[in-house]
C-alpha positions as CSV (number, residue, x, y, z in Angstrom):
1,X,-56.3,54.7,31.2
2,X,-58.7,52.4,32.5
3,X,-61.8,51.0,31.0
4,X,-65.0,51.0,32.4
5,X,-67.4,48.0,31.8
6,X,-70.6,49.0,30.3
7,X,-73.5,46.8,28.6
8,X,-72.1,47.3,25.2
9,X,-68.2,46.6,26.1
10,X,-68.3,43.6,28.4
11,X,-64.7,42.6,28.1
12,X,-61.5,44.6,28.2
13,X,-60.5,45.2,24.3
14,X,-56.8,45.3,25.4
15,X,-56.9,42.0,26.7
16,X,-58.9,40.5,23.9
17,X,-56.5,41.5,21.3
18,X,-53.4,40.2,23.4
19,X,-55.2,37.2,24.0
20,X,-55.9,37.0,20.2
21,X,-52.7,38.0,19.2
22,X,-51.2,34.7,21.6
23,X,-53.1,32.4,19.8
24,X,-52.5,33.8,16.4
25,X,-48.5,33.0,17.4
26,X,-48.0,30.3,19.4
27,X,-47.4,27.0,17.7
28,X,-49.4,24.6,18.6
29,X,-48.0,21.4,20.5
30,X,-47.5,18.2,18.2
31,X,-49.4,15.5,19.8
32,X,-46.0,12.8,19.6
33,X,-43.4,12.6,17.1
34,X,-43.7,10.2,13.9
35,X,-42.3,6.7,14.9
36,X,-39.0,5.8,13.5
37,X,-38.8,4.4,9.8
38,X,-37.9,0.4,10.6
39,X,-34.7,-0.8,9.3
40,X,-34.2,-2.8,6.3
41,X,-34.3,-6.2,6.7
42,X,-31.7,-8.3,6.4
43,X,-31.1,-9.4,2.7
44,X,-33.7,-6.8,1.5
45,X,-32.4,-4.8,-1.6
46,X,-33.1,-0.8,-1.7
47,X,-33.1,1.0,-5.3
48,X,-30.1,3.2,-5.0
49,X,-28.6,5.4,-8.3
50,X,-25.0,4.9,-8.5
51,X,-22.5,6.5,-10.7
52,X,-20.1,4.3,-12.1
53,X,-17.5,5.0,-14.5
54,X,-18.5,3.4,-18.0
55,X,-15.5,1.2,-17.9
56,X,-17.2,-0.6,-15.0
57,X,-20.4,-0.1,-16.2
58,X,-18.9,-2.2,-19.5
59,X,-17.2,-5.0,-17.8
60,X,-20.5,-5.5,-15.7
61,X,-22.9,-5.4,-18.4
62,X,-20.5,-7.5,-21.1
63,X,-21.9,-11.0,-19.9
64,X,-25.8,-10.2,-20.7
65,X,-28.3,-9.6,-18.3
66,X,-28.0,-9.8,-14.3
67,X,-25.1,-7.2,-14.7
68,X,-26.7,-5.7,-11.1
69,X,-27.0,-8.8,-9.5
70,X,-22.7,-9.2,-10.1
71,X,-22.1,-5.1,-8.9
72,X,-24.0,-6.3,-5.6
73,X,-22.4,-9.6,-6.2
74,X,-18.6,-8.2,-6.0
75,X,-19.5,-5.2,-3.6
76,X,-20.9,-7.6,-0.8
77,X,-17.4,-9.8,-1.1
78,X,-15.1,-6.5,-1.0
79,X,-17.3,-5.3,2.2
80,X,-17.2,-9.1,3.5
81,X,-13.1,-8.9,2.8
82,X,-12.7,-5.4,4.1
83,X,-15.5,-4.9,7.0
């Protein structure tokens, strides 16, 4: 069936609904994607949980305070001896 234009109905109402029903679904376009999170500097320490069985946790913590500093102490030597 085909429309005809009068004064009160300017535009087709097909078409404006399609056309309104496009912009209603179409995603619109990100501008650029996020830059890249930078890598850790070298020597820079990241909080990290870690499970570790409570014997290790023990031997670690037995000498006082600094018990982290000898975990990343004795991890960085067995990467060093096995990287």
């Amino acid at each position: 069936m085909v429309e005809t234009r009068d004064r009160r109905r300017p535009t087709d109402a097909r078409a404006a609904a399609e056309a309104a029903f496009r912009k209603a679904t179409t995603k619109p376009v990100d501008p650029a994607p996020a830059p890249a999170a930078p890598a850790a500097a070298p020597g820079v320490r990241e909080s990290v949980t870690l499970r570790l069985d409570s014997t290790v946790l023990e031997h670690f913590q037995k000498d006082g305070p600094g018990w982290q500093d000898r975990i990343n102490a004795a991890l960085k030597d067995l990467v060093a001896r096995h990287g």
